[in-house]
C-alpha positions as CSV (number, residue, x, y, z in Angstrom):
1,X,22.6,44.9,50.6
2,X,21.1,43.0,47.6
3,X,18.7,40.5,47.4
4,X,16.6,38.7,44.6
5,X,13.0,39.2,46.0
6,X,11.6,41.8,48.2
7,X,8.8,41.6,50.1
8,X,7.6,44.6,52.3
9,X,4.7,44.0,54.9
10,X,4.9,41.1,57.6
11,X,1.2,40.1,58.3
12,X,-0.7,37.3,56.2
13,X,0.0,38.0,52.5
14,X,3.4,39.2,53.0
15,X,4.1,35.6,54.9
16,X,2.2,34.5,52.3
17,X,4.1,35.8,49.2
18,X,7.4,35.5,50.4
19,X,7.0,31.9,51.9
20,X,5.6,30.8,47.9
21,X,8.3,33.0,46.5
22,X,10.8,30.4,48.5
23,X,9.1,27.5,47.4
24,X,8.7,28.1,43.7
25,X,12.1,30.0,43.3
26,X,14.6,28.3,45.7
27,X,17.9,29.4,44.3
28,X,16.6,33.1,44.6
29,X,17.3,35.0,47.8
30,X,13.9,36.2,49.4
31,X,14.1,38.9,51.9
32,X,10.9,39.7,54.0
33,X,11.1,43.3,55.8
34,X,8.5,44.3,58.2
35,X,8.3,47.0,61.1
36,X,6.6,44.8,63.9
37,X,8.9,42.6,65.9
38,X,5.9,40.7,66.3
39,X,3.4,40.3,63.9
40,X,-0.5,39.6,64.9
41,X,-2.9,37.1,63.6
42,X,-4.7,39.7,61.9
43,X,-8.4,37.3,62.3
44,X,-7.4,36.6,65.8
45,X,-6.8,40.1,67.2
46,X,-10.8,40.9,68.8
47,X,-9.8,37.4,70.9
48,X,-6.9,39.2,72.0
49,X,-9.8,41.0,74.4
50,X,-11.6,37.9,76.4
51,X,-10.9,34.6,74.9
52,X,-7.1,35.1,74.5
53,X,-6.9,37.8,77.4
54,X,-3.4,38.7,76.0
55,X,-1.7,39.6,72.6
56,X,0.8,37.1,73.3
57,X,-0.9,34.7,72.6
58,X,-2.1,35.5,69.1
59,X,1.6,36.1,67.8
60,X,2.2,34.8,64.1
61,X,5.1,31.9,64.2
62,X,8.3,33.4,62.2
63,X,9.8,29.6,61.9
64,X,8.3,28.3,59.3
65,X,9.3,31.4,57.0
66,X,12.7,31.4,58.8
67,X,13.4,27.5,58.1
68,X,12.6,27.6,54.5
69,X,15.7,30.2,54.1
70,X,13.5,33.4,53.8
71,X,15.7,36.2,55.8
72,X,13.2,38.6,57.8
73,X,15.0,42.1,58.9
74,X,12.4,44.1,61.5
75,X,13.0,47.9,59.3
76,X,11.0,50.4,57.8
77,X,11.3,51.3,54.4
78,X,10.3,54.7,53.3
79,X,11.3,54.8,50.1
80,X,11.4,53.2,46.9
81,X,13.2,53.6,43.9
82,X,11.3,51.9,40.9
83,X,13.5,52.6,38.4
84,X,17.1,51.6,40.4
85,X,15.3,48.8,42.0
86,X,16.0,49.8,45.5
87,X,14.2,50.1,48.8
88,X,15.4,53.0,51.3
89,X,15.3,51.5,54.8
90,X,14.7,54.2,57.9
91,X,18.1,52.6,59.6
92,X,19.8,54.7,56.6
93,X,21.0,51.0,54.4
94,X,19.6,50.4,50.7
95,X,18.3,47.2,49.5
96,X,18.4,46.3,46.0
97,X,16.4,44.0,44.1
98,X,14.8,42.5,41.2
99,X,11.5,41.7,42.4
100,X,9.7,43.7,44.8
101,X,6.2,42.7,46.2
102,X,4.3,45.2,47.9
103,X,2.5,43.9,51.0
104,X,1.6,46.9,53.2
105,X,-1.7,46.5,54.0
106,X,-4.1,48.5,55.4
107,X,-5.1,50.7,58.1
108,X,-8.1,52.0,60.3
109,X,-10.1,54.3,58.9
110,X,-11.1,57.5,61.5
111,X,-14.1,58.9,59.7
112,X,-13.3,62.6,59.0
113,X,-17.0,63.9,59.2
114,X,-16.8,62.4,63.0
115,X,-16.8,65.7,65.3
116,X,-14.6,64.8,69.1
117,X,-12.8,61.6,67.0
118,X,-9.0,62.7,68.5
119,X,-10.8,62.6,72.3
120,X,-8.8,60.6,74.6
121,X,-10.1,57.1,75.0
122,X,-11.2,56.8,70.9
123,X,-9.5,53.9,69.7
124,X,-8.9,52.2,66.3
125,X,-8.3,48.8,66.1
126,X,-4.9,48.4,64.0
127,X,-2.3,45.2,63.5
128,X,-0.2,46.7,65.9
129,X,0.8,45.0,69.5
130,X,2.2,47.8,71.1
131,X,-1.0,49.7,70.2
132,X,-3.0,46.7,71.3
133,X,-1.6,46.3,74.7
134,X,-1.8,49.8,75.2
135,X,-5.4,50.0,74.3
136,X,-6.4,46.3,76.6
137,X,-5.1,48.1,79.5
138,X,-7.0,51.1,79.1
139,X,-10.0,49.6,78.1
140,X,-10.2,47.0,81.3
141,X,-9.9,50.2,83.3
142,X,-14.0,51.0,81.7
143,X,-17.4,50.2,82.4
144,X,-19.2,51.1,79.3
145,X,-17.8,51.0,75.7
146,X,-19.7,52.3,72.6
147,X,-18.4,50.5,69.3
148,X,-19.1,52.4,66.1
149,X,-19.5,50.1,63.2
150,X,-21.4,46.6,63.4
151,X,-19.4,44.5,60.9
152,X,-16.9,41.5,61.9
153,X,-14.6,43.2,63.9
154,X,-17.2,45.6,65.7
155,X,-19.3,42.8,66.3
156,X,-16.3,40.4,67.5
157,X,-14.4,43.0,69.5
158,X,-17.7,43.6,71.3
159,X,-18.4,40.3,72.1
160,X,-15.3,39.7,73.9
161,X,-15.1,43.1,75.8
162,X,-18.9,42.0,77.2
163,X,-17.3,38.6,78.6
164,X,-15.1,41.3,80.4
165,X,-18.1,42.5,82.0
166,X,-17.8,46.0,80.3
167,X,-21.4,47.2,79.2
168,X,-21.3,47.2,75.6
169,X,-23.2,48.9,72.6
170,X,-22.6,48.6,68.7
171,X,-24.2,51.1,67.0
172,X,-24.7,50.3,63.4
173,X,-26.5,52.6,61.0
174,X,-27.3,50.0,58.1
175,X,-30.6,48.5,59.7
176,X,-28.6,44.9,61.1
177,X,-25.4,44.5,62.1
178,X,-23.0,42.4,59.1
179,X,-25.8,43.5,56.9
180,X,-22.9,43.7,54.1
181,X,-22.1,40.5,54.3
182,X,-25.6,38.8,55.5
183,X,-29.3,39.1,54.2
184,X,-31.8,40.2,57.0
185,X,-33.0,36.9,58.2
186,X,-29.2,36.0,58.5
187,X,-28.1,39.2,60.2
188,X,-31.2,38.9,62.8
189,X,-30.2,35.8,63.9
190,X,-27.1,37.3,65.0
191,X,-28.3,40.0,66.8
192,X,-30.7,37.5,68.7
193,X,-27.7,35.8,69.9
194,X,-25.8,39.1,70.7
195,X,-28.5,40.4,73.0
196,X,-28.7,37.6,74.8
197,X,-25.5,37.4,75.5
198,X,-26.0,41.0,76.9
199,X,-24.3,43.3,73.8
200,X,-26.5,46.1,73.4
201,X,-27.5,47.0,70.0
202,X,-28.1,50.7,68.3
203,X,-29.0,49.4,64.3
204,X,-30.2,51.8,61.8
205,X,-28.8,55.4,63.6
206,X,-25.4,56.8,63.2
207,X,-23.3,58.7,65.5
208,X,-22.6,62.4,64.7
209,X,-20.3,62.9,67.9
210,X,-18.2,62.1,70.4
211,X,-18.6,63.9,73.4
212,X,-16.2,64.8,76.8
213,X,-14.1,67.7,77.2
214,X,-10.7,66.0,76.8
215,X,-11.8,62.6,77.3
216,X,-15.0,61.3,76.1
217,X,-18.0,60.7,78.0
218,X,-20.7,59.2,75.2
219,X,-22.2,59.8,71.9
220,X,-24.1,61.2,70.1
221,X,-26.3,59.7,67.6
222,X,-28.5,61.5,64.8
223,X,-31.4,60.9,66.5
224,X,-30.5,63.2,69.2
225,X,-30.1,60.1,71.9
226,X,-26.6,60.0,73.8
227,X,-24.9,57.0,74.9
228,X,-23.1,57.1,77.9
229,X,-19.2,55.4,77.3
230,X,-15.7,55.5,78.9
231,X,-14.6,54.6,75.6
232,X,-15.3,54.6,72.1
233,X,-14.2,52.2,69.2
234,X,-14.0,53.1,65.6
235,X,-14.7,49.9,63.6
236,X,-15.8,51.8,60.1
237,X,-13.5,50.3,58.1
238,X,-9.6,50.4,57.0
239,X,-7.8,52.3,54.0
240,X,-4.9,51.0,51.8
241,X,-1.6,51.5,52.7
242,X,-0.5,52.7,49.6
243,X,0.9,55.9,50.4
244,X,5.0,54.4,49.6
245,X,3.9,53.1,46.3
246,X,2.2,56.6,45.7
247,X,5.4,58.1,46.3
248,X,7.0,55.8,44.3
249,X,4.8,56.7,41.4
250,X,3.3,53.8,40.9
251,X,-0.1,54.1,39.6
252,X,-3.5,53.6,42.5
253,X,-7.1,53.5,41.2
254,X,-9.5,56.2,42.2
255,X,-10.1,54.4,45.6
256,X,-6.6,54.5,46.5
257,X,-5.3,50.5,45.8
258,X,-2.3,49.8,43.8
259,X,-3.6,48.8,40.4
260,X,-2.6,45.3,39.2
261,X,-3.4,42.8,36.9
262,X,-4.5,39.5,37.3
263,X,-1.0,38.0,37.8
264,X,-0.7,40.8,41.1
265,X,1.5,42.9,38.6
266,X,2.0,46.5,39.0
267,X,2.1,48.8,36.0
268,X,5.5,49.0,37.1
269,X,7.7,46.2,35.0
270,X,8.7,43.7,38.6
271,X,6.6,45.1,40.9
272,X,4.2,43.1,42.1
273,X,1.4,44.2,44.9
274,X,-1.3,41.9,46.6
275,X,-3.3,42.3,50.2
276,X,-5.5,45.4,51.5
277,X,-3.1,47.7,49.1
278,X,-3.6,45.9,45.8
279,X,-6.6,46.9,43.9
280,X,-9.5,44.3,44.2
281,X,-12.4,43.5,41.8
282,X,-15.3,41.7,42.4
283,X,-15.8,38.0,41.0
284,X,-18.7,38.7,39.8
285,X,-19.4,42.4,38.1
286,X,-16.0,42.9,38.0
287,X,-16.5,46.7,39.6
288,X,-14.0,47.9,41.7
289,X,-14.1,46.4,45.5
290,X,-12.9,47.6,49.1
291,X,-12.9,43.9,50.2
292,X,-10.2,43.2,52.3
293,X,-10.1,39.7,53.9
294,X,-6.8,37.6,55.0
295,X,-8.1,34.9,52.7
296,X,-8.2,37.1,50.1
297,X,-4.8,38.6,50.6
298,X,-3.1,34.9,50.5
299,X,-5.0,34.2,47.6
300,X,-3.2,37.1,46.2
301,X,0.4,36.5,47.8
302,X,0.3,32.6,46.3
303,X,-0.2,33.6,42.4
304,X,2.4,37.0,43.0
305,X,4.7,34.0,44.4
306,X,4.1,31.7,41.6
307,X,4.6,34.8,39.0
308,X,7.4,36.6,39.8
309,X,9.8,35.5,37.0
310,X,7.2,32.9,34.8
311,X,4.0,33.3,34.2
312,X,1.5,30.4,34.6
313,X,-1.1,30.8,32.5
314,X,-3.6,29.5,34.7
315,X,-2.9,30.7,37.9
316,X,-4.3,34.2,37.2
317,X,-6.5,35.9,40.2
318,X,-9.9,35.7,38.7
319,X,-11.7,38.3,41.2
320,X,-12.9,38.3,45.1
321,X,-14.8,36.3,46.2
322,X,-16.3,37.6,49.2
323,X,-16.2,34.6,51.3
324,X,-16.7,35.3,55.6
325,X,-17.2,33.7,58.6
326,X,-17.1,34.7,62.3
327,X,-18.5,33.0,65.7
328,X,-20.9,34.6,68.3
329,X,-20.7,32.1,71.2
330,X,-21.1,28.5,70.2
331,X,-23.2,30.0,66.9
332,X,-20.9,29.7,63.4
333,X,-22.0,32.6,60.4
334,X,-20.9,32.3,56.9
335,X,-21.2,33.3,53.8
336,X,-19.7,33.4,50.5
337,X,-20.2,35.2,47.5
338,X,-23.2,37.3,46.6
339,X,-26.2,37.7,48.9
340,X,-30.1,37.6,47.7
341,X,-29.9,41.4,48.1
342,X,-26.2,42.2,46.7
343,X,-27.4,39.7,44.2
344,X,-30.6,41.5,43.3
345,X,-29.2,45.1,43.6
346,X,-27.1,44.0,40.7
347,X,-29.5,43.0,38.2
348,X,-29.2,39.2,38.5
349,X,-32.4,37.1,38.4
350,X,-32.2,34.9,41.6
351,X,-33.8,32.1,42.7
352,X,-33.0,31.3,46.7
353,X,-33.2,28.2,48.3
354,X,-32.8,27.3,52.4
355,X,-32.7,24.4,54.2
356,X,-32.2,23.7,57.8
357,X,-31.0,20.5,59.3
358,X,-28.0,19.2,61.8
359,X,-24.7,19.4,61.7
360,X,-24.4,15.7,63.2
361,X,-26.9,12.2,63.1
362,X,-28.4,11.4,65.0
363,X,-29.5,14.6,66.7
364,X,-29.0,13.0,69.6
365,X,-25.6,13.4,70.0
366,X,-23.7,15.7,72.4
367,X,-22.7,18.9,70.7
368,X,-24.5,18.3,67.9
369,X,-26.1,22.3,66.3
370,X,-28.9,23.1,64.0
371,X,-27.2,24.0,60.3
372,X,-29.1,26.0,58.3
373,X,-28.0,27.2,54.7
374,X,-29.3,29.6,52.1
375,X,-28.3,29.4,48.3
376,X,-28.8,31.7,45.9
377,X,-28.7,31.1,42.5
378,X,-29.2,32.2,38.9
379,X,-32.4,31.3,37.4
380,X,-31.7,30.9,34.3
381,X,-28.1,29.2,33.9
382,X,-28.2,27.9,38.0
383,X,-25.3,29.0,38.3
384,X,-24.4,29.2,42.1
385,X,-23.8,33.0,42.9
386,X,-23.6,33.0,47.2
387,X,-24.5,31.6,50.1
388,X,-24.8,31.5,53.8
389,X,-24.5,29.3,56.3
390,X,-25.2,29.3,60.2
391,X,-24.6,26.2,62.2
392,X,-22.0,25.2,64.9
393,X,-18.6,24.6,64.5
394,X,-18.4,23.7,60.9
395,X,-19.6,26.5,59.4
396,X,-16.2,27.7,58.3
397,X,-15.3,24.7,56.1
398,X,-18.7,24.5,55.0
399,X,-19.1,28.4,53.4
400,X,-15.6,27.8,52.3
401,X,-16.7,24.6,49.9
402,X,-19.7,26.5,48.7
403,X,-16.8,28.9,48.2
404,X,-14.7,26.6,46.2
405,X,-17.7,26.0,44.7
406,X,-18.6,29.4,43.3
407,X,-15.2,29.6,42.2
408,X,-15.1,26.5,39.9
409,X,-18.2,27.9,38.9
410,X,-20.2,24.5,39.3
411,X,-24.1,24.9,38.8
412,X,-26.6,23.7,41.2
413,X,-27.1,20.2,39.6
414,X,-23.3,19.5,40.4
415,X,-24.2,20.4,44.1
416,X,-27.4,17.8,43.9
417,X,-25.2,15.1,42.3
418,X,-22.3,15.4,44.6
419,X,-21.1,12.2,46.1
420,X,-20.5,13.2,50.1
421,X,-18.4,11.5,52.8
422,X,-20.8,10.6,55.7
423,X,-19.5,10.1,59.8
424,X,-22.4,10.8,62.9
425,X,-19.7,12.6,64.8
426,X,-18.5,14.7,61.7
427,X,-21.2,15.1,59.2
428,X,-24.6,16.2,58.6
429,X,-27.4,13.0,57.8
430,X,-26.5,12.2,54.1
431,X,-30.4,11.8,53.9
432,X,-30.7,15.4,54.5
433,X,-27.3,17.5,54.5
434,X,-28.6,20.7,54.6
435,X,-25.7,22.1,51.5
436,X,-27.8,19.6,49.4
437,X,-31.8,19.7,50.5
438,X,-31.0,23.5,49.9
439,X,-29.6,22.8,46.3
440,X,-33.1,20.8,46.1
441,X,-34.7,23.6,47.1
442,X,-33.8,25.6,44.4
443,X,-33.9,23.2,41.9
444,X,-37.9,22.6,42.0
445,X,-38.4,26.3,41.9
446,X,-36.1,26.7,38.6
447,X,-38.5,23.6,37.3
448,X,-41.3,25.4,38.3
449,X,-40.4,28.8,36.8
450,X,-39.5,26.6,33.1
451,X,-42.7,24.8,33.4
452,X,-44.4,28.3,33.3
């Protein structure tokens, strides 16, 4: 078969890509091929565990890709050919094209220096349903789980299996769990609220095994302590998916991402690659990065979409932005950017600023949750480098402005002068929204340090 645009990989920036592909090319035929019959909300998979209770219910809608005239075949391809311009599919049929987006994404990593990792009951958390529902059955079947890795997913997943009533432990070796993504003070918080919702916490230790005879029975960690657990989960990370472009010969950077340019291009002339496969570079010090977020990957998939036969000058990727958030109970965490210690690490001269108000006025209201925010900042230009929010329900929209913010990069008199919308039920006081008194924050101590 032949088509005009191919797009391999189903989850978020293959939607993505082939959905803007449609939009800015209409007369082309795009053709979306994808293994999963059903395709997970990658973000909303941990729910899948307690506040879902089934994978059904966190099934991506093909409709909206269907109704714009995108054709979706459920295939495998295992090869491609990048100088005939065709994909081999595993049914045996060849489709030819004359754009190809690579979409593939990523997949659990299973640390190699992990002695007992292949023990029965050692899971991975992948995009895959059948997987999934596999692992939910087994897993309701325990009574203590040990989760390796404290980042989103570890701490998520975690969460939900302790509303099952399943005793569970993360075990984290940096000293706080989402200590890449928060400072301390951010990352405590976080654990506060995870132990008294009864997770158990491990931080600064590492597991070295896994113990059982067939199955496993616990850990160990490097301190010599073992952990009693009917079941382990790996949450260290995930790997590009990169292995068909390798074998296409098209060219991966030394971490294994398809290397692209800032229009999502290949090195290979129509071959475009964005998601967890393409290569990634950080906003800031442009170094090579392993971030791999869904809002990342659309980010991507909109400018391959955009670029696939003209080139818009302006709508170049311009580097990730690490922007998070996640939920432990009613408690919203955030952050975007670079944090005060990423930010130091790196050589920049920082000046930090934290405010903490309310996320509606008066405080009297029902629902209303404490907002606290953190911004750090460039001395000397006050340029806004990161931030970090933790509040209630708004948190997401909120680190996603100071996003937006970082982006456009706006300087923290633009935050100070900013005209704000104001509602009790929806807003922060506009006498003291906390994005703001922490912009003021930092602006006395920049003062201060040029009064010097």
């Amino acid at each position: 078969m032949r088509t005009d645009i191919l797009v391999i990989g189903g989850s978020a920036s293959g939607i993505v890509a082939s959905g803007t592909a449609k939009s800015n090319y209409p007369d082309k035929k795009v053709t979306l091929v994808r293994k999963e019959e059903k395709v997970m909300v990658p973000c909303g998979i941990p729910y899948i565990f307690g506040t879902l209770g089934a994978s059904e219910k966190n099934i991506v809608n093909d409709k909206p890709l269907l109704d714009a005239g995108v054709e979706i075949i459920i295939n495998e391809v295992v090869s491609i050919d990048k100088n005939d311009k065709t994909a081999q599919l595993k049914t045996g049929e060849t489709i030819c094209f004359e754009k190809l987006v690579l979409a593939t994404g990523s997949t659990p990593t299973v640390p190699k220096w992990l002695k007992g990792s292949d023990k029965e009951n050692v899971f991975v958390i992948p995009k895959d349903k059948v997987y999934l529902d596999e692992l939910f059955v087994k897993i309701k079947q325990c009574k203590k789980v040990v989760t390796i890795g404290g980042g989103f997913i570890g701490v998520e997943i975690s969460d939900e299996l302790n509303k099952l009533g399943i005793e569970t432990t993360i075990v984290e070796i940096l000293p706080h769990v989402l200590n890449l993504a928060f400072d301390d003070e951010i990352s405590s918080k976080a654990e506060d609220i995870l132990v008294n919702r009864g997770v158990r916490l491990k931080t600064g230790v590492g597991v070295t095994e896994v113990l059982g005879d067939k199955k496993t029975s616990g850990v160990l960690l490097d301190n010599g302590e073992i952990l009693e657990a009917d079941a382990v989960i790996l949450s260290v990370g995930y790997a590009p998916n990169s292995k068909l472009a390798e074998e296409a010969g098209i060219e991966l950077n030394k971490k294994g991402y398809i290397i692209v340019d800032e229009y999502m291009r290949s090195e290979v002339k129509d071959i475009f690659a964005v998601g967890d496969c393409a290569e990634k570079r950080d906003y800031f010090t442009r170094k090579l990065s392993n971030l791999m977020l869904a809002s990342t990957a659309t980010s991507e998939a909109r400018i391959a979409g955009m670029n696939l036969y003209n080139l818009y000058a302006v709508k170049t990727f311009g580097g990730s932005i690490a922007i998070f958030s996640t939920a432990i109970g009613d408690t919203g965490f955030g952050a975007a950017g670079l944090i005060e210690s990423t930010a130091k690490k790196e050589g920049y001269d920082v000046v930090c600023g934290t405010f903490e108000g309310i996320d509606k006025h008066p405080g009297t209201l029902p629902n209303t949750n404490k907002q606290l925010v953190k911004l750090i900042v460039a001395k000397e230009s006050g340029a806004i480098l990161g931030g970090e929010v933790v509040g209630g329900e708004s948190t997401g929209e909120l680190i996603n402005i100071i996003g937006i913010a970082i982006q456009n990069k706006l300087s923290i008199n633009s935050i100070l002068t900013a005209q704000i919308g104001s509602h009790p039920l929806l807003t922060a006081p506009p006498t003291t929204y906390p994005l703001i008194k922490a912009a003021e924050v930092v602006a006395k101590q920049i003062k201060s340090h040029f009064r010097k």
